[in-house]
C-alpha positions in Angstrom: 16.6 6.8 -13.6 13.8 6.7 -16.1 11.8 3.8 -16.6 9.6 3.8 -20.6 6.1 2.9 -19.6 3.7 1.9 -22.0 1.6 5.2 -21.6 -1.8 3.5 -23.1 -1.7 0.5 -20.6 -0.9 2.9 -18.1 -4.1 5.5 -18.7 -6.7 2.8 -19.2 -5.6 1.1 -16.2 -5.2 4.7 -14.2 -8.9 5.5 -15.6 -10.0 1.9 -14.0 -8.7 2.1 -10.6 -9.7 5.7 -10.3 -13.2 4.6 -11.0 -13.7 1.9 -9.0 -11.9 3.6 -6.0 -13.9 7.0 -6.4 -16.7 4.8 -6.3 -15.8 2.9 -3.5 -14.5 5.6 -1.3 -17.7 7.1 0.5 -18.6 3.9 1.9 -14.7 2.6 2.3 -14.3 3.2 6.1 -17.9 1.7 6.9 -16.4 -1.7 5.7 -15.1 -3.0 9.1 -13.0 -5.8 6.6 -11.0 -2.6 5.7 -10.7 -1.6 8.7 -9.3 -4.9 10.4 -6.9 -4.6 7.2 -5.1 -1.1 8.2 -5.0 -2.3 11.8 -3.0 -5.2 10.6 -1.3 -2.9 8.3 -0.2 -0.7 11.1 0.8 -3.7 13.9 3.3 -4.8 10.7 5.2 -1.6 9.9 5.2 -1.4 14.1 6.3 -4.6 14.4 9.1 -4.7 11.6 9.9 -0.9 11.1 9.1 1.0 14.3 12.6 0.5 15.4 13.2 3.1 13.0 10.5 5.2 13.3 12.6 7.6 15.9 16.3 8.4 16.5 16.0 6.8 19.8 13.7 3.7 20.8 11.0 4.9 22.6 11.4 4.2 26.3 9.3 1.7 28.0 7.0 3.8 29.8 5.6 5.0 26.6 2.6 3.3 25.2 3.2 2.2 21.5 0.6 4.4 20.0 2.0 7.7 22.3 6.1 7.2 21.4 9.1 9.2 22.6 10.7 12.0 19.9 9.3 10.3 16.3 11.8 11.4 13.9 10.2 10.5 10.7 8.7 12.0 7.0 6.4 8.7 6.1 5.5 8.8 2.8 2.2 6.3 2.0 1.7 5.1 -1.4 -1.9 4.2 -2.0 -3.2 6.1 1.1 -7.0 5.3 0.4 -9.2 7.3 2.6 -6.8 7.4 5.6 -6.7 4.4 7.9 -3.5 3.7 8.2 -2.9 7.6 8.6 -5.0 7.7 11.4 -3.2 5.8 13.7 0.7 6.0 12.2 0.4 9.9 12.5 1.0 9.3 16.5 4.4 7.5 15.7 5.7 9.4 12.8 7.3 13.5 12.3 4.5 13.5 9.2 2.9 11.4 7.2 1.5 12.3 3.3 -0.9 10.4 1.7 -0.6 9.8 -2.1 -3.5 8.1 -4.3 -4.9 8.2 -7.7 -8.6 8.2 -6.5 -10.1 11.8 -6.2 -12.8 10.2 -4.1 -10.8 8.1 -1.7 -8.7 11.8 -1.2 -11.3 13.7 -0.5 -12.5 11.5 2.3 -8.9 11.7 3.4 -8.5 15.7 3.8 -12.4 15.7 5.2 -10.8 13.7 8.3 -7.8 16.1 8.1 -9.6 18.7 8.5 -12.7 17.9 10.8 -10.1 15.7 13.3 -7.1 18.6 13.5 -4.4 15.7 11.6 -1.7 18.7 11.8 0.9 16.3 10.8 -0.7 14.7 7.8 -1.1 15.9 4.3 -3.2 14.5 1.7 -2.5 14.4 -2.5 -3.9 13.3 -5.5 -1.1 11.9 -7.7 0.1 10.0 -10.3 3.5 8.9 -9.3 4.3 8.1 -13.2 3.4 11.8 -14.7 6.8 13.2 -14.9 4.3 17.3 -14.7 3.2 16.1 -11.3 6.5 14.8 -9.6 7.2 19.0 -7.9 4.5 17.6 -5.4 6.5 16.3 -3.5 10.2 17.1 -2.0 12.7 14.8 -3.6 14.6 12.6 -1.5 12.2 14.0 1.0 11.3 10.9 3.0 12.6 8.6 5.7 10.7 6.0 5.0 7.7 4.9 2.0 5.1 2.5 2.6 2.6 1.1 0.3 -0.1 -1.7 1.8 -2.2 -3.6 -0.6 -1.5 -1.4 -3.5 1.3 -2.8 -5.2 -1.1 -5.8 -6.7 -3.0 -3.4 -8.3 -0.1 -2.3 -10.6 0.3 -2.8 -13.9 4.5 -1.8 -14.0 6.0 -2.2 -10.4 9.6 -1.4 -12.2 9.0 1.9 -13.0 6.3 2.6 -9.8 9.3 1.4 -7.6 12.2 3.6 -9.4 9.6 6.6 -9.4 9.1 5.9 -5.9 12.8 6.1 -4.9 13.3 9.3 -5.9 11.2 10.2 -2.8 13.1 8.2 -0.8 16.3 9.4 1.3 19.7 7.6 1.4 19.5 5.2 4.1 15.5 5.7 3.7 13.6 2.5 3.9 11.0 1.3 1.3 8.4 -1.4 2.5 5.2 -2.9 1.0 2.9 -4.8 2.5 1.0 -6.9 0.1 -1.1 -10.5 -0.6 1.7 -13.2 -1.4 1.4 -15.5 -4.1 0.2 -18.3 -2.0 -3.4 -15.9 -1.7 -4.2 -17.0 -5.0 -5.3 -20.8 -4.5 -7.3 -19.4 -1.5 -9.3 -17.4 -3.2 -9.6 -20.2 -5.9 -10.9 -22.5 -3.3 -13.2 -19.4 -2.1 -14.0 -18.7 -5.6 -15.0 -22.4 -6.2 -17.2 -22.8 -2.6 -18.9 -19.4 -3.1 -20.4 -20.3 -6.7 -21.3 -23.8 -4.6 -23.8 -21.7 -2.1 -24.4 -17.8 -4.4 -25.6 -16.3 -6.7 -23.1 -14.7 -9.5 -23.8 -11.5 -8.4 -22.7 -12.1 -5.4 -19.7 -14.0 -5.7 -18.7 -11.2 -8.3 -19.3 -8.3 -5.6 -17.0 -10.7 -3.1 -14.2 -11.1 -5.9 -13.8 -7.2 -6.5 -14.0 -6.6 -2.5 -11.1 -9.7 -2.2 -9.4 -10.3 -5.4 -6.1 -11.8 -4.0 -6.5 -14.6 -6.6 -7.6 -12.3 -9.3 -10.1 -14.6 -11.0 -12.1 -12.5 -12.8 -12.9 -11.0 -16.3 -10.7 -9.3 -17.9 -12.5 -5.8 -17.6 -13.1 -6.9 -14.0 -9.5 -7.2 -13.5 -8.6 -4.0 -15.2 -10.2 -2.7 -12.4 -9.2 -4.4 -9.5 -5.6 -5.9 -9.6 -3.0 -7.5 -12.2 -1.4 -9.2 -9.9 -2.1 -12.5 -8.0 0.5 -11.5 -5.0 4.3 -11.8 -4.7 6.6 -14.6 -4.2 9.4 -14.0 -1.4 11.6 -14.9 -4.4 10.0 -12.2 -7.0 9.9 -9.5 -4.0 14.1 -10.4 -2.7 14.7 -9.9 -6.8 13.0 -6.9 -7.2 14.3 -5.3 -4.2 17.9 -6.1 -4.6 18.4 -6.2 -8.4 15.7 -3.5 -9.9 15.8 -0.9 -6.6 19.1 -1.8 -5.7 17.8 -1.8 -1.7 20.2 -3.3 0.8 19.5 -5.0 3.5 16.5 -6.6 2.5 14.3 -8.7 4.2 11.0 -10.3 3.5 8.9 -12.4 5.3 5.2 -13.7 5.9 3.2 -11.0 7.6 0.0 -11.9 9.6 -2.7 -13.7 7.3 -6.2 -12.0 6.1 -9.1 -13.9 7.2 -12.7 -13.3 5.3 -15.7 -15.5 5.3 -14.0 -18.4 7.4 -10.7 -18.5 4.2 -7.1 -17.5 5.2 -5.1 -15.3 2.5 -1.7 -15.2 3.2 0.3 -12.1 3.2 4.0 -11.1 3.1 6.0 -7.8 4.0 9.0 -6.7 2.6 11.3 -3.8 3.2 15.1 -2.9 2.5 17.2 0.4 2.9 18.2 2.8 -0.3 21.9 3.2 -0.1 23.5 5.9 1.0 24.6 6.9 -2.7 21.3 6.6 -3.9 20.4 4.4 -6.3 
């Protein structure tokens, strides 16, 4: 199924986040906020889709990093440089990475290459450009993850339909994102930083954590378009625009920065077995 995007909104908005990621990606995985994020990331999909992760559960001698027979083709949507690869590749088949940022890519293949990833590939994509969508196998994947990206999209609609095509019948699709409830906390943040900062630096702290998305309107271009996702927006989207099944969504484990909570939600349902 095709979805009309409006291919101007779409570029400048393309040409933004690659930007600001490209220019963020060298010093990305020295952040050790970005790091506590992926490890959050990772203890979520464990927690809600691990059971699904192999074609047996693993037995209960295994550790839950080192599992028994893993089973799955993970596709990751918004891969950044690779911290969420670095410990799913120990519970999955494979794992590619997909991202708009040449930058946060390269990082990604650097670590493929200098720490032997076998099982993980790396790409630079644009999941809307119908030359590029040969990059990756249709209905190819067991399962497609995306973490903190989906905030950052201008059209989730047509990112979610061109994602399905990815996705296997009975494959399961799960974001894990900043609920809408994020947004008055980083208000309040907003509002106790200018108290105590400069501008400069309450600026730098919006880009780094822009849950609530007050900022300019070139700053936002750059950062997010989203404020986060209501479990009623997310249950719609998933059952009426995808046309997932089983769907579930729930709270997932808050963010904490700089002594402020951000909430967080997860959501995942299953494509049918006709496809959608």
């Amino acid at each position: 199924m095709e979805t009309k995007v409006d291919d101007s909104a779409h570029a400048s908005l393309l040409k933004a986040n690659q930007d600001h990621f490209d220019e963020q990606a060298t010093k990305w995985d020295d952040d050790p906020e970005y790091i506590k994020v992926s490890r959050e990331s990772y203890s979520t999909i464990m927690h809600h889709l691990g059971r699904f992760l192999f074609s047996s559960p693993p037995s209960s001698s295994s550790s839950s990093r080192e599992v028994d027979h893993p089973t799955t083709n993970v596709l990751n949507f918004g891969c950044g440089t690779g911290l969420l690869e670095a410990q799913l590749r120990f519970n999955v088949t494979s794992i590619t990475g997909v991202d708009i940022s040449k930058g946060m890519i390269d990082r990604m293949r650097h670590k493929i290459q200098e720490e032997s990833w076998s099982n993980v590939t790396a790409l630079q994509m644009d999941i809307l450009d119908n030359a590029q969508t040969t990059l990756l196998p249709m209905e190819g994947f067991d399962m497609i993850i995306s973490c903190y990206t989906f905030h950052h999209l201008q059209d989730v609609t047509a990112i979610g339909r061109a994602l399905l095509k990815y996705l296997k019948p009975d494959g399961y699709f799960c974001i894990i994102d900043f609920a809408a409830a994020a947004a008055a906390a980083n208000a309040e943040h907003t509002e106790h930083h200018h108290e105590h900062h400069d501008h400069q630096e309450v600026h730098e702290h919006q880009k780094r954590y822009h849950a609530g998305d007050k900022l300019s309107e070139a700053a936002k271009a750059s950062i997010g378009t989203h404020d986060g996702f209501s479990k009623s927006f997310l249950i719609d989207y998933y059952q009426t625009v995808l046309g997932l099944e089983n769907v579930i969504v729930e709270d997932a484990t808050p963010l904490y920065y700089d002594g402020m909570e951000y909430p967080t939600i997860v959501a995942y349902g299953r494509r049918r077995s006709g496809g959608k």
